[in-house]
C-alpha positions in Angstrom: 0.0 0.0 0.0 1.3 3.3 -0.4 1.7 4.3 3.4 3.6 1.1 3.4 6.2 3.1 0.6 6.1 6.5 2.5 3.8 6.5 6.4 3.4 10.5 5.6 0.3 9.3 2.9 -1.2 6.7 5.0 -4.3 8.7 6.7 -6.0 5.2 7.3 -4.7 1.8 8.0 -6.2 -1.3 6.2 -5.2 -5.2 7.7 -5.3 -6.9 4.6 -3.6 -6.1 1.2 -4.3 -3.4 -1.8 -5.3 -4.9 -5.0 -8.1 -4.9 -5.8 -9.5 -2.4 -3.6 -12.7 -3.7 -2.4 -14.4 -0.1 -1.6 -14.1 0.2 -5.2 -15.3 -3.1 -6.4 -18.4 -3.3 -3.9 -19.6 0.3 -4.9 -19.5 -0.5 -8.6 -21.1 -3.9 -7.8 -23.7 -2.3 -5.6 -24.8 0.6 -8.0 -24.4 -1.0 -10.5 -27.1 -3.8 -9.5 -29.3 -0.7 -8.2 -29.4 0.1 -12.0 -32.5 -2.0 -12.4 -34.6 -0.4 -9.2 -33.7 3.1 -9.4 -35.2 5.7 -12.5 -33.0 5.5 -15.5 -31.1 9.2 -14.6 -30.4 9.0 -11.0 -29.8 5.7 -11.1 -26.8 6.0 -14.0 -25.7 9.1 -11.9 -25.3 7.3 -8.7 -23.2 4.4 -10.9 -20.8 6.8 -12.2 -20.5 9.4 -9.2 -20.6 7.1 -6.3 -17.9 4.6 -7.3 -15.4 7.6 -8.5 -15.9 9.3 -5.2 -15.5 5.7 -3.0 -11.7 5.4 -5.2 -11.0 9.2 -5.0 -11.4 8.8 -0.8 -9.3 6.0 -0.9 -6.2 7.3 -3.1 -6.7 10.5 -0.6 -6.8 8.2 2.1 -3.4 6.6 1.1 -4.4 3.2 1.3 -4.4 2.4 -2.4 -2.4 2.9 -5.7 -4.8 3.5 -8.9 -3.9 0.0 -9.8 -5.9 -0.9 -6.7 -9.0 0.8 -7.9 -8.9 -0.2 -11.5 -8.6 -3.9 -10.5 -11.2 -3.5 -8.0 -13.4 -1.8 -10.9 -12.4 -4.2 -13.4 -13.4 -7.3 -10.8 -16.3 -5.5 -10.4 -17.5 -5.2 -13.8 -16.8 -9.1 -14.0 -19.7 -9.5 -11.2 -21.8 -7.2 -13.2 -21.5 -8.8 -15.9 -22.4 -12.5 -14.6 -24.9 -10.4 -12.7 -26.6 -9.4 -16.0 -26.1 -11.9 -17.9 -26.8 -15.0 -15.7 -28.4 -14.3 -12.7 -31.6 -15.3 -13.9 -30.7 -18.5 -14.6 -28.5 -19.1 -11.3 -31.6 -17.3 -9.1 -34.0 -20.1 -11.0 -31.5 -22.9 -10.0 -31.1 -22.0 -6.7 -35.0 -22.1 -6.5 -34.9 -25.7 -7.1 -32.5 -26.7 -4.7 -34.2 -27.1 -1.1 -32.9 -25.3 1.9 -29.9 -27.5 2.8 -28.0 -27.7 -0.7 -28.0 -23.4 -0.2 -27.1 -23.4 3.4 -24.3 -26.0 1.9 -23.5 -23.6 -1.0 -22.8 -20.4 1.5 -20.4 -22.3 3.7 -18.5 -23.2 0.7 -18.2 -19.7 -0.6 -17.5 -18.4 2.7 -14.8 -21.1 3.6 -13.3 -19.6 -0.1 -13.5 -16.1 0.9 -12.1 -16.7 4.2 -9.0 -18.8 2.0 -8.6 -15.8 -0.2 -8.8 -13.3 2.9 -7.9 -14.9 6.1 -6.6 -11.7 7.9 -9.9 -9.4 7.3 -12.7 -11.7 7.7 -15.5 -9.2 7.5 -16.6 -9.5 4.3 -17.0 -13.3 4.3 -18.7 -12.6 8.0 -21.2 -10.3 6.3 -22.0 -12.3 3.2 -22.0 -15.6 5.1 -25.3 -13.8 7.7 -26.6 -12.3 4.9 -26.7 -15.2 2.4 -28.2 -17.3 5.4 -30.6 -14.7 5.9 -31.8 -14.2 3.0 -32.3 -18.2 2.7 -34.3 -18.0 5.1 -36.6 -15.0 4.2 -37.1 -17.2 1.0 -38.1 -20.7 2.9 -40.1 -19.3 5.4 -41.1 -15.6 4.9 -41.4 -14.1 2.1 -42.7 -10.8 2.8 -43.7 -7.8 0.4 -41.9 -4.5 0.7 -44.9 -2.7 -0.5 -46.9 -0.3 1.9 -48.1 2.8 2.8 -45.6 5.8 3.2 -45.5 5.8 7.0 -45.2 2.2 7.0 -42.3 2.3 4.6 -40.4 5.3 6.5 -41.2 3.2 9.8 -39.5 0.7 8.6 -36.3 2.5 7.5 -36.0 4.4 11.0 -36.7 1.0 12.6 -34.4 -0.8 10.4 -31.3 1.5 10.7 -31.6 1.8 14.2 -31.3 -1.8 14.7 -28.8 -2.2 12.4 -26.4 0.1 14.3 -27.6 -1.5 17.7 -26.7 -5.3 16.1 -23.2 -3.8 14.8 -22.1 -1.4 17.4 -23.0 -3.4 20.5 -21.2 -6.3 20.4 -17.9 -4.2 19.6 -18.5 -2.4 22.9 -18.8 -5.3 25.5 -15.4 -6.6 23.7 -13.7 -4.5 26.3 -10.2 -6.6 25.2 -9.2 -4.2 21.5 -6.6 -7.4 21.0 -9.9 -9.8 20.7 -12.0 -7.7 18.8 -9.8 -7.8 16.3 -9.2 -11.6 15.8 -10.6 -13.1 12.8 -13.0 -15.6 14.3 -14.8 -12.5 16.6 -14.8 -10.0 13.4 -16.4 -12.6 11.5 -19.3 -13.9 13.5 -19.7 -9.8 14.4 -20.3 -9.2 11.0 -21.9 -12.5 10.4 -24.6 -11.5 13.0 -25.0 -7.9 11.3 -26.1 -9.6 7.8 -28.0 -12.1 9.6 -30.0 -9.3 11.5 -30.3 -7.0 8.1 -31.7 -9.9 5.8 -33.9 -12.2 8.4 -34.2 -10.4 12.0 -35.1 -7.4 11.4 -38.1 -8.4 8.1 -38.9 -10.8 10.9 -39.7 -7.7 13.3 -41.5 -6.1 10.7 -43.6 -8.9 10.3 -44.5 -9.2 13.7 -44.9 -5.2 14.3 -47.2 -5.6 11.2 -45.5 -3.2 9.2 -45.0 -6.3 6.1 -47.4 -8.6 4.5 -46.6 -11.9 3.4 -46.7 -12.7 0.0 -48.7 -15.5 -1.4 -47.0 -18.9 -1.1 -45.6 -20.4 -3.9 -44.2 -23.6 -5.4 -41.2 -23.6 -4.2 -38.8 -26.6 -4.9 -38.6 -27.0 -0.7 -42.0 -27.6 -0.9 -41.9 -29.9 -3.4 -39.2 -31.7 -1.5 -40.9 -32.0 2.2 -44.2 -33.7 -0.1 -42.2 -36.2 -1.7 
């Protein structure tokens, strides 16, 4: 990393190395997926503005050459791309396999992430919860996020909230900083965090009332458990 070259640039500190940056990638990702929800205009404005800003902050920052962010970029653009162009087909497989083969699918993408990244364990923490989560909201609760305004804007204070309570909680009763920082406590923290943001807290909602289910359908679990 560039602080690494000369400590006078290094205005953050990162644990894990440069290329590709993953600020960059995840913004492109992110935005770029966000391109088939949001209007046409501020959609593309948010996918060109937002990722350039996220690399600017972190060649400012010191913690990455441009190399860094053009890898992460061109990763990115990769995803996109199997985004785009596949992930039709791979959401209708993953429909047909029942609960187990997907909880079984996670692990083995997390176990690769963590391979690939063993001293920063957050990101395989957060997509490992998140993944599981979102397994679950499919299986056993899929809710609408339709509603009335109030409801909606309910929802976001209620979920935010939360959200800050599941991730800055846990961080405080670590009273040891050496601990906190291990990988096995960073990753469950963050692991809890996705679980919370893609099952707990629609589960909240559903019980507050502020989500509907949505009708049931024929899912390949069900067929499964009839069989």
């Amino acid at each position: 990393r560039p602080y690494d070259l000369d400590p006078s640039l290094g205005l953050a500190r990162e644990t894990s190395f440069g290329l590709p940056s993953g600020h960059s990638q995840t913004s492109l990702v992110f935005w770029g997926a966000m391109l088939s929800i949001l209007p046409k205009l501020p959609g593309l404005l948010a996918f060109v503005l937002v990722p350039l800003l996220v690399a600017l902050s972190r060649l400012f920052l010191g913690v990455h050459f441009p190399t860094d962010i053009l890898g992460g970029w061109a990763l990115g653009a990769l995803v996109l791309g199997i985004y785009f162009g596949l992930g039709a087909k791979i959401e209708g497989m993953l429909h047909r396999w029942d609960l187990r083969a997907r909880l079984i699918l996670i692990s083995a993408l997390t176990l690769g992430m963590n391979f690939l990244m063993p001293k920063d364990t957050r990101m395989a923490g957060a997509f490992f919860g998140s993944a599981v989560g979102f397994a679950l909201v499919s299986r056993f609760l899929r809710f609408s996020a339709k509603g009335s305004l109030a409801k909606k804007l309910l929802r976001y204070l209620l979920g935010l909230a939360s959200l800050l309570a599941v991730y800055i909680l846990p961080k405080a009763l670590i009273k040891d900083p050496t601990l906190s920082q291990q990988a096995l406590v960073r990753f469950s923290r963050y692991g809890i965090v996705g679980l919370w943001a893609a099952f707990g807290a629609p589960w909240c909602f559903f019980k507050l009332g502020l989500v509907e289910l949505e009708p049931p359908r024929r899912l390949a679990d069900e067929t499964i458990a009839s069989s």
